[in-house]
C-alpha positions, -999 to +999 in steps of 0.1 A: +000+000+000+013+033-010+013+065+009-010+092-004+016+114-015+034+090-038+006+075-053-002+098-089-035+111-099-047+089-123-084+093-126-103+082-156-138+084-144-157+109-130-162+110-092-183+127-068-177+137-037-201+137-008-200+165+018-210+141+050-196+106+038-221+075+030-220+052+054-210+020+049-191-010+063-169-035+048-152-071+060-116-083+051-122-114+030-090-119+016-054-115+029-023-116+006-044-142-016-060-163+007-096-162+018-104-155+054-136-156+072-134-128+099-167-113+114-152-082+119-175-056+108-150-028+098-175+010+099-169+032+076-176+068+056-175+071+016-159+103+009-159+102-028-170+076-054-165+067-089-174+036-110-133+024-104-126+038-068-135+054-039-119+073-010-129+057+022-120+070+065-124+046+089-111+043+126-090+012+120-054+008+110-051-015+085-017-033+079+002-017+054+027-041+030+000-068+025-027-073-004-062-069+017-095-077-004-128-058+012-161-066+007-179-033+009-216-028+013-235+005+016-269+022+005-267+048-026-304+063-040-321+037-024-299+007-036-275-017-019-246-019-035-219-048-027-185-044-041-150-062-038-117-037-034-082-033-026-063-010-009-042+012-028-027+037-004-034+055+031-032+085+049-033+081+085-048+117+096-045+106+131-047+078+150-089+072+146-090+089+114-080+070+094-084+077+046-072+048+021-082+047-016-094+016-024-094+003-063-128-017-072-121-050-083-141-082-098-168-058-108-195-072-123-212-056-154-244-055-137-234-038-106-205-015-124-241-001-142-262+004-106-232+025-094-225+045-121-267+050-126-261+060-083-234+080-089-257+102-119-287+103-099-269+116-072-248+142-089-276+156-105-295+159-074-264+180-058-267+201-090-300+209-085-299+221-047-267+240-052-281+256-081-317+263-060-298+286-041-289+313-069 
């Protein structure tokens, strides 16, 4: 896992950001390659979203130097979305604040269209209230 600073911008898709996080919560299911079965529910806050990535705070330290494999459910426009990611970098903020940037991965057609219709829905409802108040 890379530090934020050393990781480059390479963003290809278009993200939104949310002003108060989605909640959400994820659970390790694989380390360095091999599945694991912990019932560790790990609590978390979406800070920005695309169809490839997202940016992600939580309160726990994850080990750096190993390949981890979330499984991350939350609720977007009224639809649960499940997704498998890995960690690409973090930025430890302090010690129970905690960003990473995690890199979507074994995405499914199917659900690669739910986010992205999410993310649209959503983006243009923040258009439309920011723009209300002109």
């Amino acid at each position: 896992m890379k530090s934020m600073s050393k990781l480059a911008e390479r963003r290809k898709n278009f993200r939104v950001y949310f002003n108060n996080g989605i909640n959400a919560k994820a659970h390790i299911r694989f380390i360095s390659g091999r599945m694991v079965d912990l019932n560790k529910i790990i609590p978390l806050l979406i800070l920005d979203l695309s169809s490839t990535g997202m940016k992600m705070e939580t309160a726990l330290d994850l080990p750096s130097g190993i390949d981890l494999i979330l499984q991350i459910e939350f609720i977007m426009e009224n639809e649960v979305i499940k997704l498998y990611g890995k960690t690409l970098w973090k930025e430890i903020l302090n010690p129970v604040k905690i960003n990473y940037g995690v890199e979507f991965i074994c995405l499914k057609e199917g659900e690669q269209k739910k986010l992205v219709r999410c993310l649209n829905i959503h983006q243009i409802k923040q258009q439309k209230i920011s723009g209300s108040g002109n």
